[in-house]
C-alpha positions as CSV (number, residue, x, y, z in Angstrom):
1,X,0.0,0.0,0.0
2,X,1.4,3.4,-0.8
3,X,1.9,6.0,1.4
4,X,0.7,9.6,0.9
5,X,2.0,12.6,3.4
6,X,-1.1,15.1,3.3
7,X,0.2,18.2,4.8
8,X,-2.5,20.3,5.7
9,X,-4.5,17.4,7.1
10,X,-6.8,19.2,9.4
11,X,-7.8,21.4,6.8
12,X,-11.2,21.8,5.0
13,X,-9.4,20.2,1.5
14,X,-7.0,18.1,3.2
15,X,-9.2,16.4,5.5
16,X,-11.4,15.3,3.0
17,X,-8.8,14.1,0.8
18,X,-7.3,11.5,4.3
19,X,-10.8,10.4,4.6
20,X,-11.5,9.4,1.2
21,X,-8.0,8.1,0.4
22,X,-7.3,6.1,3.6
23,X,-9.3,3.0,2.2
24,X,-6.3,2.8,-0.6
25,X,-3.6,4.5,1.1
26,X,-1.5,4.8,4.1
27,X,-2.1,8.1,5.2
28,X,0.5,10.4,7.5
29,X,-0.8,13.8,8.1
30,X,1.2,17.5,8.5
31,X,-0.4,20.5,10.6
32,X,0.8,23.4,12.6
33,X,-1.0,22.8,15.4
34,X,-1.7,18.7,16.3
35,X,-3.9,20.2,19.8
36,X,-6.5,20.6,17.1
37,X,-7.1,18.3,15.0
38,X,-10.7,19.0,15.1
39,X,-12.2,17.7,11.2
40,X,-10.2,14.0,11.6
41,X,-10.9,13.9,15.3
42,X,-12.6,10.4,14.6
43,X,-9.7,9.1,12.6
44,X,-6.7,7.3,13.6
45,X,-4.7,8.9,10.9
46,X,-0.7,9.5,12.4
47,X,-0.2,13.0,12.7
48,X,2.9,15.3,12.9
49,X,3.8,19.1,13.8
50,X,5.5,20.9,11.2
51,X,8.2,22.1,12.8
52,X,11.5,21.5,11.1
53,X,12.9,18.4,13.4
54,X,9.5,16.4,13.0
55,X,9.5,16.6,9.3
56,X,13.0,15.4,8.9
57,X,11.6,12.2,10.9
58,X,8.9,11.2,9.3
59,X,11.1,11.3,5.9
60,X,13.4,8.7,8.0
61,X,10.9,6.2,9.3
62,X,8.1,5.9,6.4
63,X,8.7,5.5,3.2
64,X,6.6,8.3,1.6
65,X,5.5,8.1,-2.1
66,X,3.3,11.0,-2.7
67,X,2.8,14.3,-1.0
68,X,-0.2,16.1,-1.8
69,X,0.5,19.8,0.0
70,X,-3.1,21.5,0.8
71,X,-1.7,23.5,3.5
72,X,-2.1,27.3,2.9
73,X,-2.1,30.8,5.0
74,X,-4.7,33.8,3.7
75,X,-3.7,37.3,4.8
76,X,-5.1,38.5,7.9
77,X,-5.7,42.0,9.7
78,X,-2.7,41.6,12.3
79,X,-0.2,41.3,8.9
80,X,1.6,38.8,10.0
81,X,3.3,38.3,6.9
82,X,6.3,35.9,7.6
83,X,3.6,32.9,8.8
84,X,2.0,33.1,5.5
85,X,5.4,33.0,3.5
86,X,6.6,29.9,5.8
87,X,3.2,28.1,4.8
88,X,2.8,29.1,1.4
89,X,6.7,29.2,0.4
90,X,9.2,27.6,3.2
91,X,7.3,24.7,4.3
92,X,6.8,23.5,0.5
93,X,10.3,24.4,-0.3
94,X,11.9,22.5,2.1
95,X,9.4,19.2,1.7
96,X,10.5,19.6,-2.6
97,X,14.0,19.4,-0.9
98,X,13.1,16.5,1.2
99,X,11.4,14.9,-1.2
100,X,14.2,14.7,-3.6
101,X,16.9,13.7,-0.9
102,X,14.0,10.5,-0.1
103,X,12.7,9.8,-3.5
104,X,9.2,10.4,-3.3
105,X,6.9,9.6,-6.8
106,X,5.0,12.7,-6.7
107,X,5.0,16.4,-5.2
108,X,1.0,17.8,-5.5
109,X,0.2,21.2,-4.7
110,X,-2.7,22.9,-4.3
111,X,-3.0,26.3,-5.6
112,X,-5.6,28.7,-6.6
113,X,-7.6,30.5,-9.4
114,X,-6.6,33.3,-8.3
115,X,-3.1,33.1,-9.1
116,X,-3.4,34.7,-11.9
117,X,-1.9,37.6,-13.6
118,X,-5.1,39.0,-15.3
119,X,-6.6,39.4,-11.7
120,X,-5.8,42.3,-8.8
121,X,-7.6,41.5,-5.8
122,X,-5.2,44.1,-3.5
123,X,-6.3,42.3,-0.1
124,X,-4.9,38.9,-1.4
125,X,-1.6,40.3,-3.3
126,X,0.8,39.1,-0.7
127,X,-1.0,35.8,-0.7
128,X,-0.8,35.5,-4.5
129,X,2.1,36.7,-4.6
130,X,3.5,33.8,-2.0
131,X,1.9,31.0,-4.4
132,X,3.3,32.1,-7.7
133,X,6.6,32.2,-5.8
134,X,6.2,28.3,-5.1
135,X,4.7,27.5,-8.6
136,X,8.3,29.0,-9.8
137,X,9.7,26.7,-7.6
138,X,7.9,23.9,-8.3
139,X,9.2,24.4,-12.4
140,X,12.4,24.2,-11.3
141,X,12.4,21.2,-9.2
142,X,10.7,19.5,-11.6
143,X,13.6,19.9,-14.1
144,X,15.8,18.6,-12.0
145,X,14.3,16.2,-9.9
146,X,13.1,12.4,-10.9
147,X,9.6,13.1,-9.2
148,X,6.4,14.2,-10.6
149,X,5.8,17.7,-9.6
150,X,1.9,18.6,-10.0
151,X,0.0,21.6,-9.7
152,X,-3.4,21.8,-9.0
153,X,-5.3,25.3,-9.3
154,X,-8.7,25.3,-7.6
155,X,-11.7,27.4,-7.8
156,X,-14.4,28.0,-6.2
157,X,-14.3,25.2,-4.3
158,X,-17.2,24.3,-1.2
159,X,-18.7,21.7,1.0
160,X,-19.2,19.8,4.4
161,X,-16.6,21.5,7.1
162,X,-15.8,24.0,5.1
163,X,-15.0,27.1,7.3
164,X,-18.3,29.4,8.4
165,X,-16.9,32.4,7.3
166,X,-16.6,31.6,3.9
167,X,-19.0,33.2,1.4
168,X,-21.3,30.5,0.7
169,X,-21.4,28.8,4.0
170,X,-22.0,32.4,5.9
171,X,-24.6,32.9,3.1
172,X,-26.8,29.6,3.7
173,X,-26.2,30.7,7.8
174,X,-28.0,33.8,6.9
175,X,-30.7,32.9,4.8
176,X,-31.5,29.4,6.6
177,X,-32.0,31.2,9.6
178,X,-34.5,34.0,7.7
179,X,-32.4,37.1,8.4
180,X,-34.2,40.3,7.8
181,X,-32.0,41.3,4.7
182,X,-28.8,40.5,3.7
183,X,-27.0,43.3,1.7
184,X,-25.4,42.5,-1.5
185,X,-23.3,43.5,-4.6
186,X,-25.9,43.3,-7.7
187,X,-24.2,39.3,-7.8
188,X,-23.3,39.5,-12.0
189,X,-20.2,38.3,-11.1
190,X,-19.8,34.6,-12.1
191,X,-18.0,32.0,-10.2
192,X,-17.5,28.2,-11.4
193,X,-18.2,27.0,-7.6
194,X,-17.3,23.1,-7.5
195,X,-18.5,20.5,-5.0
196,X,-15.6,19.0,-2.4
197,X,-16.7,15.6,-3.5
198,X,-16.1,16.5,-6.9
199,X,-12.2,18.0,-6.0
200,X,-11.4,14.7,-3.9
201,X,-12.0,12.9,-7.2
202,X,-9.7,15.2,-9.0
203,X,-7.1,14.2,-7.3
204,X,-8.0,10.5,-7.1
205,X,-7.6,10.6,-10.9
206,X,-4.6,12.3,-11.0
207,X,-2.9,10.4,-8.4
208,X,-4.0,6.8,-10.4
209,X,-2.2,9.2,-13.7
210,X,1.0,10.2,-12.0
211,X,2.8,7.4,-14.3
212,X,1.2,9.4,-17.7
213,X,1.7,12.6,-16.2
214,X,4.9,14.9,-17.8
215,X,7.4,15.9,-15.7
216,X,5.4,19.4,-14.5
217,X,2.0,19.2,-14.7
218,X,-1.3,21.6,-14.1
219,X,-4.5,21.2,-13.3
220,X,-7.5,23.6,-13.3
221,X,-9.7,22.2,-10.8
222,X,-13.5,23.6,-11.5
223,X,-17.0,22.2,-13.5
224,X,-16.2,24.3,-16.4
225,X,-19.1,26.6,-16.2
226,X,-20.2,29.4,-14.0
227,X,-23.2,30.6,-12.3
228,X,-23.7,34.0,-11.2
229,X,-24.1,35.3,-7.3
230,X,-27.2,36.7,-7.8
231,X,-28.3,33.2,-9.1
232,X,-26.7,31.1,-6.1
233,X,-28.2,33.2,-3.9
234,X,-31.8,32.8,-5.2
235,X,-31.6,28.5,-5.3
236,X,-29.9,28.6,-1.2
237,X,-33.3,31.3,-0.5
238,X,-35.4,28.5,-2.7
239,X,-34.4,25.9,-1.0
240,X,-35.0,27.2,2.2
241,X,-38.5,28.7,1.6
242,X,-36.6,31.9,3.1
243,X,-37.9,35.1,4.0
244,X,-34.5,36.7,3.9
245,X,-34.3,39.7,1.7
246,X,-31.7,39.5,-1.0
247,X,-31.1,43.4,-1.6
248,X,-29.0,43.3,-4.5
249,X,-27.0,46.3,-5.8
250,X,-27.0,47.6,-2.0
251,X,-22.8,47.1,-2.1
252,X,-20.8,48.2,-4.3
253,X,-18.0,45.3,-6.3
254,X,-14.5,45.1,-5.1
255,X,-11.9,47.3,-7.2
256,X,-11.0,45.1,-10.0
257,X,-13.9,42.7,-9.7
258,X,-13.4,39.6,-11.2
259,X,-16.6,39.3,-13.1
260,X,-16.3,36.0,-14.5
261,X,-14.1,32.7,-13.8
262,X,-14.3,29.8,-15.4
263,X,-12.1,26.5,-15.3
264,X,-10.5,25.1,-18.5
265,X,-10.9,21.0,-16.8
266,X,-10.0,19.6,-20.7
267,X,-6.7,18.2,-19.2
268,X,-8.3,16.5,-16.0
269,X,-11.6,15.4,-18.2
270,X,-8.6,13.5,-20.4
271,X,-7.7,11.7,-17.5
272,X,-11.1,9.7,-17.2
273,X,-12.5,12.6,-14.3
274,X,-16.2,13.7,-14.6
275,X,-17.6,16.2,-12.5
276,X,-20.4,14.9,-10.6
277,X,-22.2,17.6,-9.2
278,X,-23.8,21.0,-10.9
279,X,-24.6,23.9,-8.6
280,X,-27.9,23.1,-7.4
281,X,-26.8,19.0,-6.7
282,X,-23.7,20.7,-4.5
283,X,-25.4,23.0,-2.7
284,X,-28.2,20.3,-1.9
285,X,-25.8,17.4,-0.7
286,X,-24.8,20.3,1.4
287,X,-27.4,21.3,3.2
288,X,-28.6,18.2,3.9
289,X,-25.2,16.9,5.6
C-alpha cells in the first residue's frame, strides 16, 4: 500500500482528501498545530507538527511516495506576513527538498484560481504573490528532480466543514436562519463553484495518472461553467422557503472585480474525471449533511 503525506491534514481540503483516500492508502498527516485536530478527530490517521525536526523524521521512518500539500495561510488583519510565506513558500520548499533527498513519486500542490496575472484582488496580493513564488519553484524542481511535480489550481471550491466564514457557507447561515435582509453587490459576477466531493476525485484521478503525467504538470480544478451570485443566492433562498431579503446592488463590487471565472478542466476530463455535481446537486448534498 502506498503511502501519501497530506500536509494540511486538518484542513477543509485536506481532511477530506485522508478520509476518502485512507481506504487505498497509508495516510501520515502535517499540521501546525496537532492540539486541534478537530475535522479528523474520529480518525486514527498519524499526525505530525511541522516544525523543522519532525518533518525530517517522518522522511526517516516511512517511506513516503506521494505528497499532496493543501496547507495554505490567507492574509489577515494583524499582517503577520512571515507565517503566510513559511506556509505558502518555506514549508513547501523545504518538503521539494526532502522529497528529492527520499525519492518520493510525486509532489501535489494545491494552488488557486486566483493566481493569476489577469486578476488584482489588492487584499490577497501578498498571498498570491506567496503561491506564484512556489509555482516558480515547483518548475524548477521538476527539471531537475526524478519526481512528478503537479500543480493543481482550484476554484471556487465548497462543502461539508468547510470554514463558516466563507461566502457561501455564511450565506446559507444567513438565509437558513430567515435574516431580515442581507445586503449584497448586484451578484453578475460569475464563479464556477465546484463540489468538495467533486475536488477529492480530481485528485483521485490524477494520483492513479501520476505514471502518464509529464514531468510538470497543471490542473484547473473547476466544472467548467459558471453561475452567477445573484443566481446562487436565489436556489440557497429556494431551497429554504426563506424570507430573507436579497437586496441586490445595495454594495458596491471590489476594485477590480473579477466578473467572470471559469475553469478550462480539458486536461483533468482526459484523464477519465467527470464532474459529478452541478450547482444546485452541490449545494443540496450540502445542506442536507
Amino acid at each position: 500500500m502506498k503511502t501519501i503525506l497530506i500536509v494540511g491534514i486538518n484542513g477543509f481540503l485536506g481532511s477530506h482528501l485522508a478520509k476518502s483516500f485512507k481506504d487505498n492508502f497509508k495516510i501520515i498527516g502535517l499540521t501546525s498545530n496537532t492540539n486541534n485536530l478537530s475535522r479528523i478527530h474520529k480518525e486514527e490517521f498519524e499526525v505530525f507538527s511541522s516544525s523543522d525536526e519532525e518533518i525530517a523524521n517522518i522522511f526517516e521512518n516511512n517511506t513516503i511516495d506521494i505528497i499532496i500539500y493543501a496547507a495554505t495561510q490567507y492574509q489577515s488583519s494583524d499582517n503577520k506576513l512571515f507565517a503566510l510565506f513559511n506556509t505558502n513558500v518555506i514549508l513547501p520548499f523545504k518538503l521539494l527538498e526532502l522529497s528529492k533527498q527520499y525519492n518520493i513519486k510525486s509532489f501535489i500542490n494545491v494552488d488557486t484560481f486566483f493566481n493569476n496575472p489577469k486578476y488584482s484582488y489588492s487584499y490577497l496580493s501578498e498571498y498570491t504573490l506567496s503561491k506564484k513564488h512556489l509555482v516558480d519553484w515547483l518548475k524548477i524542481f521538476s527539471a531537475t528532480c526524478s519526481f512528478k511535480v503537479v500543480n493543481m489550481k482550484i476554484f471556487h471550491m465548497y462543502g461539508q466543514s468547510d470554514s463558516s466564514s466563507k461566502f457561501i457557507p455564511s450565506m446559507i447561515d444567513k438565509i437558513s436562519n430567515n435574516e431580515p435582509f442581507v445586503n449584497l453587490t448586484k451578484g453578475e459576477q460569475k464563479r464556477d463553484f465546484i463540489y468538495i466531493e467533486d475536488v477529492v476525485e480530481a485528485f483521485r484521478t490524477v494520483v492513479i495518472s501520476t505514471s502518464t503525467l509529464d514531468t510538470f504538470q497543471e490542473f484547473e480544478v473547476g466544472t467548467g461553467s459558471s453561475t452567477s451570485i445573484h443566481d446562487l443566492l436565489v436556489i440557497i433562498k429556494k431551497m429554504f422557503n426563506s424570507s430573507t431579503e436579497l437586496i441586490f446592488g445595495s454594495l458596491k463590487y471590489r476594485k477590480n472585480e473579477i466578473m467572470i471565472s471559469k475553469a478550462n478542466n480539458s486536461e483533468l476530463l482526459k484523464l477519465g474525471w467527470v464532474v459529478k455535481h452541478d450547482i444546485t446537486q452541490g449545494i443540496k448534498k450540502l445542506i442536507k449533511s
